[in-house]
C-alpha positions as CSV (number, residue, x, y, z in Angstrom):
1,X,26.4,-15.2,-76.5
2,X,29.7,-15.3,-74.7
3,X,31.1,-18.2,-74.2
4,X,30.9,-19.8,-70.8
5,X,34.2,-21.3,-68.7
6,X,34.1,-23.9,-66.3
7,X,30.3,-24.6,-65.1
8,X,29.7,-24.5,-61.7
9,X,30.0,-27.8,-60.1
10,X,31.6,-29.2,-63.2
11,X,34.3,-31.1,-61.3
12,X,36.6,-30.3,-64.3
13,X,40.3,-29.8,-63.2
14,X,39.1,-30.2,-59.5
15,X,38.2,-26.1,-60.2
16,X,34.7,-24.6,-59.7
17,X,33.6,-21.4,-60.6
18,X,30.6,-20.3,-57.8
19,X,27.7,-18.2,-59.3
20,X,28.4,-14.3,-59.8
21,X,31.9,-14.3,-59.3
22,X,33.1,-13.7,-62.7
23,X,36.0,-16.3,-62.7
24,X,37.3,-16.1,-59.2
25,X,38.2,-19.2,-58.9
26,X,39.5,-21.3,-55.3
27,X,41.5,-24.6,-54.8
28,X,40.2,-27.5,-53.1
29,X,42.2,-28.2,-49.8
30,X,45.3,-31.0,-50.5
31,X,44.4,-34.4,-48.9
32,X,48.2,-33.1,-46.7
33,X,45.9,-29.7,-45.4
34,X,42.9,-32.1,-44.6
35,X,44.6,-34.1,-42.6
36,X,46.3,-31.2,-40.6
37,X,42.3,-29.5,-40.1
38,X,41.5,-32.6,-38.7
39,X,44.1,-33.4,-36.6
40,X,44.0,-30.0,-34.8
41,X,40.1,-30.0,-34.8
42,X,40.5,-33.3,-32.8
43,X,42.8,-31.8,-30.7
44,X,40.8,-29.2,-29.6
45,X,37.8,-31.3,-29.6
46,X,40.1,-32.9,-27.1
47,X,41.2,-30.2,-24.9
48,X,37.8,-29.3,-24.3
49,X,36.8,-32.5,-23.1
50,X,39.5,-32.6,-20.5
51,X,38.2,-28.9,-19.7
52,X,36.4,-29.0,-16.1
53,X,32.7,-27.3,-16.9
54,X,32.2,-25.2,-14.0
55,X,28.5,-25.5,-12.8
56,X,25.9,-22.8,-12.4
57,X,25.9,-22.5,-8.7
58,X,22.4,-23.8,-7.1
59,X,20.0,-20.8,-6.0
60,X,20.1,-20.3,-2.7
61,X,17.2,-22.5,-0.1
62,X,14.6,-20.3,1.4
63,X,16.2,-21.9,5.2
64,X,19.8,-20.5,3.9
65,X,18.5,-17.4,3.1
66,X,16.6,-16.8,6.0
67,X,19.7,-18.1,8.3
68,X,22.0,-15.9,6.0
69,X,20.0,-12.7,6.6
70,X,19.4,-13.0,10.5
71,X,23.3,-13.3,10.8
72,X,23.7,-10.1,9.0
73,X,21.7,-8.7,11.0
74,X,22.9,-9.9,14.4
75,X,26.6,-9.1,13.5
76,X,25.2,-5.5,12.1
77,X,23.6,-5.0,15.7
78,X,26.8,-5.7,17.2
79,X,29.0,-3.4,15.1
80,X,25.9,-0.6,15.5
81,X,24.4,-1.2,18.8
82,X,23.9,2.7,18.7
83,X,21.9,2.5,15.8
84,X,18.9,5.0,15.6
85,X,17.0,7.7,13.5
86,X,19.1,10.3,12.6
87,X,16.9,12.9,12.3
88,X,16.5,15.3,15.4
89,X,13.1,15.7,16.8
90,X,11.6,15.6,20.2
91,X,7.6,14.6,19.5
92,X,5.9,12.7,16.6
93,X,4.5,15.7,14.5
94,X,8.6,17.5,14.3
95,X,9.9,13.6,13.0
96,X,6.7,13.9,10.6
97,X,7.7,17.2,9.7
98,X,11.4,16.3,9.4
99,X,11.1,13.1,7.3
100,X,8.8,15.0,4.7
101,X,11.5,17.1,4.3
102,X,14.5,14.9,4.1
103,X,13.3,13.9,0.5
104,X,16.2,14.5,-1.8
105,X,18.0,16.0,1.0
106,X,20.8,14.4,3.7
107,X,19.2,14.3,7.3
108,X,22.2,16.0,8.3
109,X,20.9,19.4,6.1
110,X,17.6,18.7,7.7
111,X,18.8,18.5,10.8
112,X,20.0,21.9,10.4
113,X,17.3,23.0,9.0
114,X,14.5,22.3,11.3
115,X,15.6,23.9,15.1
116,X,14.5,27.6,13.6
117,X,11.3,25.9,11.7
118,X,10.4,24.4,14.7
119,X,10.9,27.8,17.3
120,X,9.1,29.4,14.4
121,X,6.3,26.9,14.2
122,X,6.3,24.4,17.3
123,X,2.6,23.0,16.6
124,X,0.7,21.8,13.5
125,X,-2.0,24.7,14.4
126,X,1.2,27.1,14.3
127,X,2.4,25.6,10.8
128,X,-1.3,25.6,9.0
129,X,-1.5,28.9,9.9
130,X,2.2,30.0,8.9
131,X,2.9,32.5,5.5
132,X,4.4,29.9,2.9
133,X,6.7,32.4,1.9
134,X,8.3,32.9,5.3
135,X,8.1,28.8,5.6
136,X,10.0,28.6,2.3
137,X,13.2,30.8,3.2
138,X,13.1,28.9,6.3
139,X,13.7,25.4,4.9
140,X,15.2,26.5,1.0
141,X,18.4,24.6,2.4
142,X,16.8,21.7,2.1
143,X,16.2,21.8,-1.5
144,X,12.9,21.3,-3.2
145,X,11.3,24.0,-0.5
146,X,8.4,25.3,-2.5
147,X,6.7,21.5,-2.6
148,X,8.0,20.5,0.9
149,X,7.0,24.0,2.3
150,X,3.3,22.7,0.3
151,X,3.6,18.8,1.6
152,X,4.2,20.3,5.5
153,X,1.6,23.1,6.0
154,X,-1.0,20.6,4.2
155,X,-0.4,18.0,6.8
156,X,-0.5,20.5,9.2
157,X,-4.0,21.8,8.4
158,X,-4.8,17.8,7.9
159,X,-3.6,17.6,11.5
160,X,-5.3,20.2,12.7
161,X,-8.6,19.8,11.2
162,X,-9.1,16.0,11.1
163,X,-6.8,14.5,14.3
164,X,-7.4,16.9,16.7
165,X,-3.4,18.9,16.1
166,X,-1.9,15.3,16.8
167,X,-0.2,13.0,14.9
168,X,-2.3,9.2,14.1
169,X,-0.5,6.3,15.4
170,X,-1.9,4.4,12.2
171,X,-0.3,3.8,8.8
172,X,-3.7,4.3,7.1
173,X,-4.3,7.5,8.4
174,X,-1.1,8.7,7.9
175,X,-0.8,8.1,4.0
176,X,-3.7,9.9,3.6
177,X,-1.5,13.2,5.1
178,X,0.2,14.9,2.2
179,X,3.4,14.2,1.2
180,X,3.2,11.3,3.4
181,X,4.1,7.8,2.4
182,X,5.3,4.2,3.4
183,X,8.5,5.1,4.3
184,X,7.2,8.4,5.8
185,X,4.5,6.6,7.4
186,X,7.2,3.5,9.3
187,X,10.1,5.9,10.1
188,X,6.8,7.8,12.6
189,X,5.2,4.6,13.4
190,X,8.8,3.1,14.5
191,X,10.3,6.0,16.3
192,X,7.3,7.7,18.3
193,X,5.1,5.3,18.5
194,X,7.1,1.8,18.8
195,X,4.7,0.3,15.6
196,X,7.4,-2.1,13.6
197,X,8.0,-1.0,10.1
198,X,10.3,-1.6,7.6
199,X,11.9,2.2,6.1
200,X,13.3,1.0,2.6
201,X,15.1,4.4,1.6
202,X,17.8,4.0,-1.0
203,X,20.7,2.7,0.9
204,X,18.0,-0.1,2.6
205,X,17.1,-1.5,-0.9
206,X,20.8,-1.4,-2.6
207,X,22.2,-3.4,0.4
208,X,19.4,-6.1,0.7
209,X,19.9,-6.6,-3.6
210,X,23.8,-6.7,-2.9
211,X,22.9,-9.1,-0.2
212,X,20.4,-11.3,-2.5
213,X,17.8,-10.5,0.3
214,X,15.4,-9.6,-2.9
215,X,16.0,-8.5,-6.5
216,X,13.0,-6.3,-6.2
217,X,13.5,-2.6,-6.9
218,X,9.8,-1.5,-5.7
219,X,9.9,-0.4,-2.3
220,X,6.7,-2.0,-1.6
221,X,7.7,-5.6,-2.9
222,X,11.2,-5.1,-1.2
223,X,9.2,-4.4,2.2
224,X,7.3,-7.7,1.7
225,X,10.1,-10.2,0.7
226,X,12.7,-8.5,3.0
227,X,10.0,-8.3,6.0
228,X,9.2,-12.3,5.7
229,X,12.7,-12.9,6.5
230,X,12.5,-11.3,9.8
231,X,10.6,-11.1,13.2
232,X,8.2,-8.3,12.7
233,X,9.9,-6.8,16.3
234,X,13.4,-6.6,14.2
235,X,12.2,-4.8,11.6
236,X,12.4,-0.9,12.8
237,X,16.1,-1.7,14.1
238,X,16.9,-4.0,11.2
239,X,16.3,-0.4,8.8
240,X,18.5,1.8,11.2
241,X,21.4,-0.7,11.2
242,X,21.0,-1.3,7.4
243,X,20.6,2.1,6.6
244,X,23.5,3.4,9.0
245,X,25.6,0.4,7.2
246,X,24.7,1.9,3.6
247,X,26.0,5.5,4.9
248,X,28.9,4.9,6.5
249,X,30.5,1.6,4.5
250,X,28.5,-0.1,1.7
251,X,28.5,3.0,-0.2
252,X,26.7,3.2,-3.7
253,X,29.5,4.1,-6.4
254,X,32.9,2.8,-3.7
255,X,31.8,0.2,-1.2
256,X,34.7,0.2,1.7
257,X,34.7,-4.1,1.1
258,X,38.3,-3.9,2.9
259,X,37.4,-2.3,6.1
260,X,33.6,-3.8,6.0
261,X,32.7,-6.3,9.4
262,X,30.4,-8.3,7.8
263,X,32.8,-8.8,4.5
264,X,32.7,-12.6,5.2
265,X,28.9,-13.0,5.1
266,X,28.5,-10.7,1.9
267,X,27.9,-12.1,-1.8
268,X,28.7,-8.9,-3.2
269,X,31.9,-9.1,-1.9
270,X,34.5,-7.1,-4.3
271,X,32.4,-5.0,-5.8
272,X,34.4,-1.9,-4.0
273,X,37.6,-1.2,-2.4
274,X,39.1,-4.3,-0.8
275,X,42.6,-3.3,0.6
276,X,42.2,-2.5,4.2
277,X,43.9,0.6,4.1
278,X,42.3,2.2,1.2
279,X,38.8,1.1,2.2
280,X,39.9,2.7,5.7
281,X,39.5,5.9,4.2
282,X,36.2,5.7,2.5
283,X,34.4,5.3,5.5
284,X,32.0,8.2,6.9
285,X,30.5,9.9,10.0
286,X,31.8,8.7,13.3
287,X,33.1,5.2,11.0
288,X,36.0,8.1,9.5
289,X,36.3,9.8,12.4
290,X,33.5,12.6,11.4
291,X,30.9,14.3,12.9
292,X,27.6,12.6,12.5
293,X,24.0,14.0,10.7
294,X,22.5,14.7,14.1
295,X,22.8,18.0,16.5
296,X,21.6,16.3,18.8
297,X,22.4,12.5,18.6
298,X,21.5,10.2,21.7
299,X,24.2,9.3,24.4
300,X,25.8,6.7,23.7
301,X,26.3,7.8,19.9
302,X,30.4,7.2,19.8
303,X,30.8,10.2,17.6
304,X,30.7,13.9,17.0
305,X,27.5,15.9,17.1
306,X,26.6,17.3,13.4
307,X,27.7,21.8,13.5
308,X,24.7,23.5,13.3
309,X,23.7,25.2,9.9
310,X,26.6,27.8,8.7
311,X,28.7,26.5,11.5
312,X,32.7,25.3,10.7
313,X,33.5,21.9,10.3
């Protein structure tokens, strides 16, 4: 049997020999290197005391919230006092119509859309009864046209053959229409029939999360937490001026934080462009000195009206 060297934890020569490592052997720190481990562990043992530990910052109370919120929205009225919907229609079953359609699409597209689906097909009787196949070249700009063109002449016929070729003034009744939905169901109840709803599109729910309104990312749960901190009679504008904020400044990928008016009272601030001048230039629509999504936008709308489909510009 070969002969073994310096057992492990022999002590012999101050040398050990750890299991499995075939001789490598290691010297034991002087008392001099000791001492110098210990004297900068202290120190740093040290420095870290005298290091201020910054504290988690408190959640914010339900009363600071709600405060925080209201002022938003009271600055956002002031800076969009011209909010509105910004999709063109002149009864409730054409904004029906049109907000089906503006799924995956701009309201601007829809906007140009919608003036030769409507001279085509001016009442739900007219649409139920229309060939899908002429309906679908009429709105394929709006992307998606084969469902929509489904979604619109089956309200239609629902329309025709349940509510008399009008449009209900109730939420229940209108999520039963096809293709209809919350969001569907408040931008009609809000803009032709004065019912308060709140529309939580994609620009509604990332502002109210940037703001710390609600973390939720369900539309429904966002509706609920963000609608408790309002006045139910707020809610329809609160959605136009939140929504016409999320188009026009607080923009998804590049927020314009520089040239944004409510900068001050944001949490989120930073999270986009903050010089003044570059932010300038990311703003949109009338904001950047472009035309808006509506044709036909109400009077005192500050900006240019939207070219109509194939138009310049």
């Amino acid at each position: 049997m070969a002969k073994r060297g310096v057992s492990e934890g022999s002590g012999d020569g101050g040398v050990t020999v750890p299991k499995g490592t075939s001789g490598t052997v290691s010297k034991k720190p002087s008392g001099a290197a000791a001492k110098e481990r210990s004297a900068k562990g202290a120190a740093a043992a040290e420095k870290a005391a005298a290091t201020p530990v910054k504290k988690a910052k408190p959640p914010q109370s339900r009363t600071a919230l709600v405060r925080q919120a209201r002022r938003i929205n009271r600055e956002l009225a002031e800076v969009y006092a011209y909010a509105h919907p910004e999709l063109d229609f002149e009864n409730p079953f054409q904004l029906l119509v049109a907000t089906v359609m503006s799924a995956q699409t701009t309201d601007l597209r829809v906007n140009q859309t919608t003036p030769a689906l409507f001279a085509a097909y001016p009442t739900p009787e007219d649409l139920a009864a229309a060939n899908p196949e002429e309906v679908e070249e009429l709105i394929r700009p709006t992307g998606f046209f084969r469902a929509k063109t489904k979604s619109i002449m089956g309200l239609s016929a629902a329309l025709r053959d349940e509510f008399g070729g009008e449009v209900p003034g109730r939420l229940e009744d209108l999520v039963k229409l096809p293709g209809v939905g919350r969001k569907t169901a408040f931008v009609v109840l809000g803009n032709a029939f004065g019912v308060p709803g709140i529309t939580v599109d994609t620009h509604f729910g990332r502002l109210v999360r940037r703001w710390k309104w609600t973390e939720q990312t369900d539309p429904d749960k966002v509706e609920a937490e963000v609608g408790a901190l309002f006045p139910k009679s707020e809610w329809t504008m609160l959605s136009h001026r939140v929504i016409f904020h999320g188009r026009r400044i607080c923009h998804s990928r590049k927020p314009a934080c520089g040239a944004c008016p409510i900068a001050p009272l944001c949490p989120s601030y930073g999270e986009g462009e903050t010089d003044p001048e570059k932010a300038k230039k990311l703003l949109k629509y009338e904001m950047g000195g472009m035309p808006g999504q509506r044709l036909k936008p109400p009077p005192d709308y500050p900006g240019k009206p939207a070219p109509p489909l194939g138009a310049a510009g």
